[in-house]
C-alpha positions in Angstrom: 94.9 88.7 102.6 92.5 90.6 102.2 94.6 94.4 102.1 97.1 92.7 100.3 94.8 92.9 97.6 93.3 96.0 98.3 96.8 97.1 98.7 97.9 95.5 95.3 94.0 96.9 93.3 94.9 100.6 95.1 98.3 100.7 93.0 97.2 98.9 89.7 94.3 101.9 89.5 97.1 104.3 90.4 99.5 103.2 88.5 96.5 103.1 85.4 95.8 106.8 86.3 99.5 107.7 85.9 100.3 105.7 82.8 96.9 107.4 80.7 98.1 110.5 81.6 101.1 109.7 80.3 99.8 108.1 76.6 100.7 104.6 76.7 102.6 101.8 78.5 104.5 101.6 81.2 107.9 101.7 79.9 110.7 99.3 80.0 108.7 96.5 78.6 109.5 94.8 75.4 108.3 98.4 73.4 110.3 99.0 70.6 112.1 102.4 69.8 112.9 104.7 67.3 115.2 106.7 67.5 117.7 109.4 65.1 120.7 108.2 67.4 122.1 111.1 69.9 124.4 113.9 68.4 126.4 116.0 70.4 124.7 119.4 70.7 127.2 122.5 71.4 125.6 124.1 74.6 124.6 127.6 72.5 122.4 125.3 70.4 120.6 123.7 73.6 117.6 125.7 74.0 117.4 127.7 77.0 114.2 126.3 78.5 116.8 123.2 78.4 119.0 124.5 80.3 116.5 126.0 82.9 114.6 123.3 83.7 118.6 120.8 84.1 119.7 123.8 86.4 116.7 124.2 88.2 116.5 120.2 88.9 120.9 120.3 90.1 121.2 124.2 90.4 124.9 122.6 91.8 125.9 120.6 88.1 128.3 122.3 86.0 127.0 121.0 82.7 129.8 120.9 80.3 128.3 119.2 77.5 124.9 118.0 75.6 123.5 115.5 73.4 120.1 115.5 71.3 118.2 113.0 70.2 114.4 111.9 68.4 112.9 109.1 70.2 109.2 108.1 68.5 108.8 111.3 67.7 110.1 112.8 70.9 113.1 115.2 71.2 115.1 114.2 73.9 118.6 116.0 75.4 121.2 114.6 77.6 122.6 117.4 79.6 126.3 116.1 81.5 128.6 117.8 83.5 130.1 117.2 87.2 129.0 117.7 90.7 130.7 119.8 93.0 132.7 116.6 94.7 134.1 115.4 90.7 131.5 113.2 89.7 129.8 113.1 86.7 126.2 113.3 86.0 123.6 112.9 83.0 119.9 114.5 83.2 117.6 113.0 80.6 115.4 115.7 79.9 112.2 115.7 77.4 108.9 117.5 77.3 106.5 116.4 80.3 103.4 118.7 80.3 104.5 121.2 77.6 107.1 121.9 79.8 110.7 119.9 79.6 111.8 118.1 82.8 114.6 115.4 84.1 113.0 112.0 83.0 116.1 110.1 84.5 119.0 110.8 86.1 122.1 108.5 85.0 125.4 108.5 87.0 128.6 105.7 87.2 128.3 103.9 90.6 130.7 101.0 92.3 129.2 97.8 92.8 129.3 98.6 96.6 126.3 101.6 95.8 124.5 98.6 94.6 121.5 97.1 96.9 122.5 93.8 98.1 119.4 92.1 96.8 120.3 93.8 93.3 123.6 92.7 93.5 121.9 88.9 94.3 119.6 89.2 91.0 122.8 89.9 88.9 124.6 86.9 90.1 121.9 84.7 90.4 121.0 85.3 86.7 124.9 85.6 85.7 127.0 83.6 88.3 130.9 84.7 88.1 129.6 87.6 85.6 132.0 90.9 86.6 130.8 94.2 85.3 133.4 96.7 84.3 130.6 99.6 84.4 127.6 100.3 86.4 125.4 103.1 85.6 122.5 104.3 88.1 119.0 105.3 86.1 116.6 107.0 88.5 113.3 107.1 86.7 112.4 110.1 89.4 109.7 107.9 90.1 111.2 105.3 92.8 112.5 103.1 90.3 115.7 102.8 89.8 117.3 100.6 86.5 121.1 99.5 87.5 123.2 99.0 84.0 125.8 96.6 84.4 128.1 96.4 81.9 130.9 94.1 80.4 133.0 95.2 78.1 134.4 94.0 74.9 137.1 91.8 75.0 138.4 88.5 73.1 136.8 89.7 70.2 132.9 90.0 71.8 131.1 92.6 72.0 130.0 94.7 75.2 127.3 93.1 77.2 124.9 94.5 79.5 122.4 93.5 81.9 119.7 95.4 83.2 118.0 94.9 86.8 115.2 96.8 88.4 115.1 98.2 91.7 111.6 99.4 92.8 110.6 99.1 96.3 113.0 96.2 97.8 112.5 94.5 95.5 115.2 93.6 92.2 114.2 91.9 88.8 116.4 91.2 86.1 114.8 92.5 82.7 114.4 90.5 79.9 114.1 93.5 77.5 116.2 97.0 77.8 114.4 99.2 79.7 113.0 102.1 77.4 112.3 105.4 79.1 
């Protein structure tokens, strides 16, 4: 019992450490955003320290494309393109350090990619509930947000359900995940 909660005080400090060096709360959790809505950027306009930094994290991702966006103050870009076996890709990219860096990485998955306990959380919290969309969001650090989407139909609009994936473990989030 007792290195359980050594175990458990170890990673709350860490996890303090990481999150004031960061400036604020762990995101994901009920924080409010605001944002100018993304635009499509053409990929001259996408500064080239941009660009850098998405080829240096997936030298092997043609980007084809590139949307910007102000998040609390925050310029984001979403660089897409396609690996070299077809499938598509999005780097979320903003300034870490006075430097900019992949913040998430966001790619279309089947519900067989899907951890079974993940998979178990959806249902469980939406019995019968069939996505027509799942989107991967690696955080980069070992959390992973699964988007599962159903579309619009009948006159209602898309739905979406969020679940967490962080060591084993899968939670269903009450509030959308905000990076």
């Amino acid at each position: 019992m007792k290195s359980t909660v050594i175990d458990h005080l170890a990673l709350w400090l860490a996890s303090t450490i990481v999150l004031a060096a960061c400036g604020g709360a762990h995101p994901g959790h009920g924080q409010s955003v605001e944002t100018t809505g993304k635009e499509v950027t053409g990929l001259a306009a996408v500064p080239a320290e941009v660009l850098r930094a998405a080829r240096d994290a997936r030298p092997e991702l043609q980007i084809d494309s590139a949307e910007h966006e102000v998040r609390n103050g925050q310029e984001y870009y979403d660089i897409a393109g396609k690996m070299p076996d077809g499938s598509e890709l999005e780097l979320d990219m903003t300034t870490v350090d006075g430097g900019w860096a992949v913040v998430e990485i966001q790619q279309d998955v089947s519900m067989a990619d899907i951890p079974d306990r993940a998979r178990q959380a959806l249902s469980s919290a939406n019995p019968d509930w069939v996505p027509t969309r799942i989107i991967e969001s690696d955080q980069g650090d070992g959390v992973i947000i699964y988007e599962f989407f159903l579309g619009p139909g009948a006159g209602a609009a898309e739905t979406k359900v969020e679940v967490k994936w962080e060591n084993g473990a899968a939670e269903v989030l009450r509030d959308e995940w905000v990076h």
